[in-house]
C-alpha positions in Angstrom: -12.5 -9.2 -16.8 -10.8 -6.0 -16.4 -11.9 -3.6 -19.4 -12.0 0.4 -19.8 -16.1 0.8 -17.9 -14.2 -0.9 -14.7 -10.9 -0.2 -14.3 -11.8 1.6 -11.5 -12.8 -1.0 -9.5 -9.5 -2.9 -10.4 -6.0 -3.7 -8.9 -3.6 -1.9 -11.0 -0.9 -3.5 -9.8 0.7 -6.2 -12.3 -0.4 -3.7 -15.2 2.4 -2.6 -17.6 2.0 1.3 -17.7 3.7 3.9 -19.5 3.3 7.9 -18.9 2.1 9.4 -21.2 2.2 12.9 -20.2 3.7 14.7 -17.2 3.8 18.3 -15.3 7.4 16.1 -14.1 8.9 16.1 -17.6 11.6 13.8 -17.0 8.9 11.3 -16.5 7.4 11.5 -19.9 8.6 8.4 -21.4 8.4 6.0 -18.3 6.9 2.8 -18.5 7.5 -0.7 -16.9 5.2 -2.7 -14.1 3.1 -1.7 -11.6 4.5 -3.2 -8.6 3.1 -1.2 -5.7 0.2 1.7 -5.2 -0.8 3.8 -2.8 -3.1 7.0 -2.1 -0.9 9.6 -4.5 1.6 7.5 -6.3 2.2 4.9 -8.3 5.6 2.4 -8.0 6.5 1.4 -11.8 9.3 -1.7 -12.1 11.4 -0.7 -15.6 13.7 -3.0 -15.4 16.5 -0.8 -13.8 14.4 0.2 -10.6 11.3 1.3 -9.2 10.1 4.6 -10.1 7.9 6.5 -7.9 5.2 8.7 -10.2 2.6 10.8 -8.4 -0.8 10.4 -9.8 -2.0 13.8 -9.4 0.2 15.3 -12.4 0.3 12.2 -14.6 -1.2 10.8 -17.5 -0.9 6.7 -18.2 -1.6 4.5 -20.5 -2.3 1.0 -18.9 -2.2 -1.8 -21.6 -4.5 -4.4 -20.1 -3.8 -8.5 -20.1 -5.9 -8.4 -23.2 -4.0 -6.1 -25.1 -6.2 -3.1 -25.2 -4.7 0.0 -23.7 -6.4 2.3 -22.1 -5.1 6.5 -21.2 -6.2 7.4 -18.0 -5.5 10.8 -15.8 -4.2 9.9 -12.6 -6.3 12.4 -10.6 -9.1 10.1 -11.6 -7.0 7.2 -9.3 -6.3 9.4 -6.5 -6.7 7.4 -3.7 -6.6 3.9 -2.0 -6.9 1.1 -3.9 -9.7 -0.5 -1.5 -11.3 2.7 -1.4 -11.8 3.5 -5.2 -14.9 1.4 -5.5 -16.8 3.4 -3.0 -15.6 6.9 -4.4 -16.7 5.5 -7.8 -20.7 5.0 -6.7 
């Protein structure tokens, strides 16, 4: 079960995400789906479209499928998603 200890080694995708900070202010604000990653960005569904938000200058908050959520800096996600877990050890 995904928690906070092991997000890491976790597919974000599916994860409702907001940002919570920004150095790209007209992102502050921004939330909806995860729908796609990749090494530097994340793809966020709102409803309207899909958002592209680079990782490197972001701060999320990830609510969880058990209702906890969780602030995370995106330069700690910088990277593949199959490749985290190795990064992380």
């Amino acid at each position: 079960m995904i928690n906070s200890a092991n997000i890491f080694y976790h597919e974000l995708i599916c994860l409702e995400a907001r940002i919570v900070d920004s150095k790209i202010r007209s992102l502050i604000g921004l939330n909806g789906k995860v729908v796609m990653e990749t090494r530097n960005m994340l793809y966020l569904d709102d409803g309207i479209k899909v958002r592209a938000v680079p990782k490197k200058v972001s701060l999320f908050e990830f609510k969880l499928p058990s209702g906890l959520t969780i602030k995370l800096s995106g330069t700690l996600i910088i990277g593949r998603p199959e490749n985290r877990l190795s990064k992380m050890r």
